[in-house]
C-alpha positions in Angstrom: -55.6 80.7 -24.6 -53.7 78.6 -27.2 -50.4 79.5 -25.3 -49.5 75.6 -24.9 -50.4 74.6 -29.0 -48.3 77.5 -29.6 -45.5 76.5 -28.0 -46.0 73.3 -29.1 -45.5 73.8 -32.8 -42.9 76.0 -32.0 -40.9 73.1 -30.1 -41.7 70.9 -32.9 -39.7 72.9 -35.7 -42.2 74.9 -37.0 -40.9 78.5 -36.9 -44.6 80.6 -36.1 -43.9 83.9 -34.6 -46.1 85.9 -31.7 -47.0 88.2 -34.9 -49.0 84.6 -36.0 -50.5 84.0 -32.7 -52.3 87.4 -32.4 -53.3 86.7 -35.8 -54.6 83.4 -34.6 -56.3 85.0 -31.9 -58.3 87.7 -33.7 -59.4 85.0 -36.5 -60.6 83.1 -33.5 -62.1 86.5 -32.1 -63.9 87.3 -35.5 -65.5 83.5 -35.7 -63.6 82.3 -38.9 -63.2 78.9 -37.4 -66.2 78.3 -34.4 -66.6 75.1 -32.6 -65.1 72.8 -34.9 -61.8 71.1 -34.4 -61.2 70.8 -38.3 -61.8 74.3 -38.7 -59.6 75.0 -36.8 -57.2 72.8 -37.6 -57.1 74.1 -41.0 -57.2 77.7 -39.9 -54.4 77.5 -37.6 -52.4 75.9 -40.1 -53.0 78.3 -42.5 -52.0 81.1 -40.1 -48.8 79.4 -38.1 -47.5 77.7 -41.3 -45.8 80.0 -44.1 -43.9 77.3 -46.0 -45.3 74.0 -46.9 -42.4 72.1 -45.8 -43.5 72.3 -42.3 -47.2 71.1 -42.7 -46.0 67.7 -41.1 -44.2 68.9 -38.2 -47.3 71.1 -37.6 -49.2 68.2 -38.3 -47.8 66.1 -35.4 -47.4 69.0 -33.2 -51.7 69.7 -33.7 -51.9 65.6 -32.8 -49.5 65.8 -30.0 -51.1 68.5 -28.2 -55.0 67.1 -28.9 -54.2 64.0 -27.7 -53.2 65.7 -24.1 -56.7 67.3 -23.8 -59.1 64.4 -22.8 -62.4 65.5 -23.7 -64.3 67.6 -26.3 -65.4 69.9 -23.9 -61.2 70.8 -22.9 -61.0 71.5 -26.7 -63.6 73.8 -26.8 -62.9 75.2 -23.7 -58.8 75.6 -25.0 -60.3 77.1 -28.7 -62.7 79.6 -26.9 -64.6 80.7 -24.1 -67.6 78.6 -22.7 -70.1 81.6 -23.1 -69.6 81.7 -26.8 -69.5 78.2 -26.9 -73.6 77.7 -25.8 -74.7 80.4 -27.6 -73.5 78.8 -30.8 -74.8 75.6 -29.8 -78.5 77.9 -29.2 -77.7 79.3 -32.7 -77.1 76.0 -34.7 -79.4 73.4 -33.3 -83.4 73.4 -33.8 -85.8 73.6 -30.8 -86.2 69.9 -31.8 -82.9 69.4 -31.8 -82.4 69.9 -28.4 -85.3 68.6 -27.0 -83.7 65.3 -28.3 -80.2 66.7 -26.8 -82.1 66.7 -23.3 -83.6 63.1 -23.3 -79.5 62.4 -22.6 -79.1 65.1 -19.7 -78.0 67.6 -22.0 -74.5 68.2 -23.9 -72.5 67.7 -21.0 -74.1 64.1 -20.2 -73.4 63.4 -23.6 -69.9 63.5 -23.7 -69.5 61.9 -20.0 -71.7 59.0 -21.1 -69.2 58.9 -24.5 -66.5 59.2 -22.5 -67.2 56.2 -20.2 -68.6 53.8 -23.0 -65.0 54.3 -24.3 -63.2 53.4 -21.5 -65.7 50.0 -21.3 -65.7 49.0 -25.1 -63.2 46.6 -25.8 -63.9 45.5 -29.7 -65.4 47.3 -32.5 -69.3 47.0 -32.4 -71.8 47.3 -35.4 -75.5 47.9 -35.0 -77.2 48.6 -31.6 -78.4 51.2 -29.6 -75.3 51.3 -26.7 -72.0 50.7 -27.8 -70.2 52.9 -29.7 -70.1 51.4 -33.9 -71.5 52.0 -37.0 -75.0 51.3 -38.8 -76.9 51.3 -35.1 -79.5 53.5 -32.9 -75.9 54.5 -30.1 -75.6 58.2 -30.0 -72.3 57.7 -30.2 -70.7 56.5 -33.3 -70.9 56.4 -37.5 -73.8 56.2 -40.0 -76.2 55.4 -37.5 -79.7 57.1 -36.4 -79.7 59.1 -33.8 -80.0 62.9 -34.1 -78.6 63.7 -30.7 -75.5 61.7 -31.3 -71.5 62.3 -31.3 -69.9 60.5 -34.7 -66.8 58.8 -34.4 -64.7 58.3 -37.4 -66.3 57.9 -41.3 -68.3 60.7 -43.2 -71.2 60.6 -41.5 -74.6 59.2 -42.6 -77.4 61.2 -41.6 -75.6 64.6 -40.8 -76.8 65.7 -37.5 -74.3 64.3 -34.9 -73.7 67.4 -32.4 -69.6 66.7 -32.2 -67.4 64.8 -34.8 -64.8 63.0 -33.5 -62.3 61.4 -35.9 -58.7 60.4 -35.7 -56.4 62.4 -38.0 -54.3 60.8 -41.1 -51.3 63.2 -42.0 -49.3 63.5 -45.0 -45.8 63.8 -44.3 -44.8 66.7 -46.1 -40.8 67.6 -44.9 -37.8 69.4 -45.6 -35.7 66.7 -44.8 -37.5 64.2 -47.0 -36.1 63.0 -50.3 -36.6 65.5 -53.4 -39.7 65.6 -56.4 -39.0 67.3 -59.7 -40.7 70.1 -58.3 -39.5 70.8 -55.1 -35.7 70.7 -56.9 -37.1 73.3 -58.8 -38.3 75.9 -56.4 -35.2 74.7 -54.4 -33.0 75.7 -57.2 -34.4 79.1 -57.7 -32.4 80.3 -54.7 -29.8 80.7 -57.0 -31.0 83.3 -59.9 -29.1 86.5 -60.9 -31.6 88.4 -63.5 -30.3 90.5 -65.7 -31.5 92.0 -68.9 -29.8 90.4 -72.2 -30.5 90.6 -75.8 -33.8 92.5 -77.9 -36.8 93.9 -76.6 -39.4 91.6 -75.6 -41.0 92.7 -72.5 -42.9 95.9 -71.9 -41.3 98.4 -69.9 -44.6 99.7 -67.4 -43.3 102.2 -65.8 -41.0 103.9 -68.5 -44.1 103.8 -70.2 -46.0 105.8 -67.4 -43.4 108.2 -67.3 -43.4 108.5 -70.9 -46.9 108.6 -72.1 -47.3 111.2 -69.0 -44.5 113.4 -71.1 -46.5 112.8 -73.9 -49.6 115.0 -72.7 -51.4 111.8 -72.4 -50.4 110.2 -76.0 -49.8 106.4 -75.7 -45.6 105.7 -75.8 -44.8 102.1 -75.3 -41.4 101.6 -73.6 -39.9 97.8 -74.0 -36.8 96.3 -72.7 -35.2 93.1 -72.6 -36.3 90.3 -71.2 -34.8 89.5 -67.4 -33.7 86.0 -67.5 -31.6 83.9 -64.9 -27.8 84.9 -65.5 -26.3 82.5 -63.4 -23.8 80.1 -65.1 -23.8 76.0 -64.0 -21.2 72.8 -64.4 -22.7 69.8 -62.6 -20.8 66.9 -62.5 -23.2 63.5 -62.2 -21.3 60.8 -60.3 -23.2 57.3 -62.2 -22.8 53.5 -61.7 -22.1 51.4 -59.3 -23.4 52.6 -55.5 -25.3 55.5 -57.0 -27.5 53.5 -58.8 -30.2 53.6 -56.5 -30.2 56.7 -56.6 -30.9 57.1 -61.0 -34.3 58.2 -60.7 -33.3 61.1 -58.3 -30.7 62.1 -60.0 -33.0 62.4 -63.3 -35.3 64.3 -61.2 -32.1 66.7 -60.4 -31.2 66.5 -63.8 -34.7 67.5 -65.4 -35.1 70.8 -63.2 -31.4 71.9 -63.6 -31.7 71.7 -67.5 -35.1 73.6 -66.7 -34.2 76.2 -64.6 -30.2 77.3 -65.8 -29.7 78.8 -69.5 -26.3 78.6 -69.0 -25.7 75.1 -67.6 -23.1 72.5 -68.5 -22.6 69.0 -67.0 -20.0 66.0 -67.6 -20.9 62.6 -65.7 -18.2 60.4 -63.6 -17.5 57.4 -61.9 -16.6 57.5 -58.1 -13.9 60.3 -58.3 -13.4 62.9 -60.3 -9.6 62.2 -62.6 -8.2 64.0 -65.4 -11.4 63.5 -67.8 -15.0 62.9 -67.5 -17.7 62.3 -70.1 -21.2 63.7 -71.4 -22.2 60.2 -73.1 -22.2 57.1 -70.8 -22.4 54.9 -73.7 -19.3 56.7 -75.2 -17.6 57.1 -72.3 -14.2 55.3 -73.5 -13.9 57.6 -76.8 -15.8 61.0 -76.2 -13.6 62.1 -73.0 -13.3 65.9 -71.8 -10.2 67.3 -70.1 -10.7 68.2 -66.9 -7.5 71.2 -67.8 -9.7 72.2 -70.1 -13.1 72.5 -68.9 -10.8 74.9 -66.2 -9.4 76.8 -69.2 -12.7 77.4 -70.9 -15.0 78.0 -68.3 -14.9 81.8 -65.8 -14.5 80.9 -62.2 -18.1 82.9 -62.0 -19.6 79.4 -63.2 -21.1 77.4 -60.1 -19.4 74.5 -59.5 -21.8 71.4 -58.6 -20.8 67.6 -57.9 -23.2 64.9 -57.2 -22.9 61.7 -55.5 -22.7 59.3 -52.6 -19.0 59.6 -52.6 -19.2 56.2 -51.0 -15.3 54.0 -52.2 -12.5 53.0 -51.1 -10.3 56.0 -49.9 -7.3 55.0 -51.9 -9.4 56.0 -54.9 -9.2 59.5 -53.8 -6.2 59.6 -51.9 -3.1 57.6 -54.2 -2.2 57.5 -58.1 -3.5 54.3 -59.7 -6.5 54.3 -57.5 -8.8 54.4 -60.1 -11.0 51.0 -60.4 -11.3 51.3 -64.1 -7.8 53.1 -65.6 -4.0 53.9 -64.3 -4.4 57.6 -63.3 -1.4 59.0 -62.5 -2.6 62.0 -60.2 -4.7 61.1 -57.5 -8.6 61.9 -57.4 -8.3 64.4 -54.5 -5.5 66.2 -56.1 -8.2 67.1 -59.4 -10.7 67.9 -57.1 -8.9 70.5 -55.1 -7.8 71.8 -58.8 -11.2 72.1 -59.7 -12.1 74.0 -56.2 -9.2 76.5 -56.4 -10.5 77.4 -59.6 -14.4 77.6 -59.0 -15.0 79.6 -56.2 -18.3 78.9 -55.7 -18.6 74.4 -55.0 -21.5 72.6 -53.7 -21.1 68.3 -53.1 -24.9 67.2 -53.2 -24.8 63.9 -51.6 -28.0 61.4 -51.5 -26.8 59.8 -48.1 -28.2 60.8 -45.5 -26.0 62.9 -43.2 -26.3 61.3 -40.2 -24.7 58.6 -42.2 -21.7 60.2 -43.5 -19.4 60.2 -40.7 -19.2 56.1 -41.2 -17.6 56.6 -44.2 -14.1 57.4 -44.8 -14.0 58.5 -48.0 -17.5 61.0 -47.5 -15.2 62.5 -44.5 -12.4 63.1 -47.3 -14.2 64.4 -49.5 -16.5 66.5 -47.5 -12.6 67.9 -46.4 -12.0 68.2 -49.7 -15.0 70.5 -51.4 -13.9 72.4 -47.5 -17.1 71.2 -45.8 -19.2 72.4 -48.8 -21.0 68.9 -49.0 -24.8 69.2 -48.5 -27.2 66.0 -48.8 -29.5 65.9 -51.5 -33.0 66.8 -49.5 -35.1 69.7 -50.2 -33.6 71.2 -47.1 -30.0 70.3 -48.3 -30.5 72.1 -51.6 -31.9 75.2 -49.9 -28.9 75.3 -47.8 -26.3 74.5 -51.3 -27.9 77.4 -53.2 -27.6 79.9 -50.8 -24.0 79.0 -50.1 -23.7 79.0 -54.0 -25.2 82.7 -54.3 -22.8 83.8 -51.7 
């Protein structure tokens, strides 16, 4: 029982465990979700999923494997056994109720009669007493009157259909989607390093235990410093030009970095990293930073993190001069691998999808360059860049 869903998600990406089934299997066991597909639908998510980033692959793995199983009666029969099945139908419906349920044949008539007027109903019908539709005296379809009915799609309008029987809408909701402000957030809190600085501001419980215990039972309050995030940032922005499509993402990255690092630094460029960069676009010409000495005053601990498409022409990395908007006299490629030797720790956050990058000749170069350390800018992506960073 519920071998083939299992498998299922499992071949769609979702990574559920045996431990999860059995748990499955004893909520199913203990009733928490009884002859109702939503139920169980939102109970088996809850169990098989442990991270939210796989609620749409387990979303079209719950679709793919209902849509094999052609009537209601192989769904029940696939969620639990037929025994329990008819004594909850005994339970929940009045004596009235299935009286009514009989004038059709009983349950299993029902669905074979809703099964065939599906297969020979060609258009949406309204009103009636046959076809299935809405507003009508059918048992089978949507805010209609008949208490021994199945309702198909809608919320229902006189509550007492025996089965529901709706299509699904999903969400997506996926790891290799684009970022929010708040997934870059609990993506970037892979990389933390707490460590106690500065006064006392937070209460120390158990030295207080230990020390009110010493105490004979006389109150001793024990504080310490606070624990905050000791890991030290440079991120380099790439702006203008082919990453504009990308501003409102990189805002997004740029909100929840200033949020989550104290000790954060960041300089923007165009294209290629030279000898300078900048921290004002609209001083960019005067206000200019040494890239010599961002190395001389910054530790290699600091985590090194550049951002952009890294989408130009390849002479813009590779020769002197290449730079579209000054005469550089050291290639592009030549700083970054300056700046890499000296950061140990590099991460290339690239909005491109990575399917896409091998087009591009100066992505491949790059990607070379930051020594395969390029990771595209999806919630996935960051993941992966922050636990290479915390390495």
């Amino acid at each position: 029982m519920l071998i083939n869903l299992f498998n299922t998600v499992r071949t769609s990406g979702v990574p559920c465990t045996l431990r999860e089934l059995l748990d499955l299997l004893g909520a199913l066991e203990n009733r928490l979700a009884y002859a109702n597909i939503d139920d169980f639908y939102h109970l088996s998510k809850a169990i098989l999923v442990k991270d939210e980033k796989h609620y749409d692959k387990f979303d079209r793995a719950f679709e793919i494997y209902f849509k094999g199983i052609e009537t209601l009666e192989d769904i029940f029969q696939a969620l639990i056994p037929e025994d329990w099945l008819r004594k909850a139908f005994e339970k929940e419906l009045s004596a009235e109720e299935l009286k009514k349920i009989k004038s059709l044949g009983g349950l299993e008539k029902l669905l074979e009669e809703f099964k065939k007027r599906m297969e020979e109903q060609e258009k949406r019908h309204e009103g009636g007493n046959k076809w299935i539709g809405t507003a009508g005296t059918s048992p089978f379809g949507n805010n209609g009157h008949n208490p021994e009915g199945i309702r198909v799609g809608g919320e229902g309008g006189q509550k007492k259909a025996v089965k529901i029987w709706e299509q699904r809408n999903f969400k997506n909701l996926d790891d290799s989607l684009e970022l929010g402000t708040r997934n870059i957030k609990l993506a970037l809190r892979r990389l933390r390093k707490f460590a106690r600085q500065g006064n006392e501001l937070e209460l120390d419980m158990d030295g207080t235990i230990k020390s009110t215990a010493k105490n004979g039972g006389i109150l001793d309050i024990n504080m310490v410093p606070e624990r905050t995030n000791n890991v030290k940032v440079i991120i380099l922005f790439d702006v203008g030009g082919s990453m504009d499509p990308f501003i409102k993402l990189c805002e997004e990255l740029f909100s929840a970095v200033k949020t989550e690092f104290k000790h954060l630094k960041y300089y923007y460029f165009h294209n290629c990293v030279y000898e300078s960069v900048w921290k004002d676009n609209r001083r960019r010409t005067k206000e200019r930073y040494e890239i010599n000495d961002i190395i001389n005053k910054y530790s290699s601990d600091y985590k090194l993190i550049f951002v952009g498409d890294a989408t130009m022409a390849p002479y813009e990395i590779t020769n002197a001069g290449g730079s579209i908007e000054h005469w550089n006299e050291e290639p592009g490629g030549v700083w970054i691998k300056r700046l890499c030797s000296h950061f140990t720790s590099v991460a290339w956050l690239n909005p491109i999808q990575d399917d896409h990058w091998d087009y591009t000749s100066s992505v491949c170069i790059l990607r070379d360059l930051v020594e395969k350390r390029m990771f595209p800018l999806t919630l996935k992506g960051l993941e992966d860049a922050m636990s290479n960073l915390s390495k």
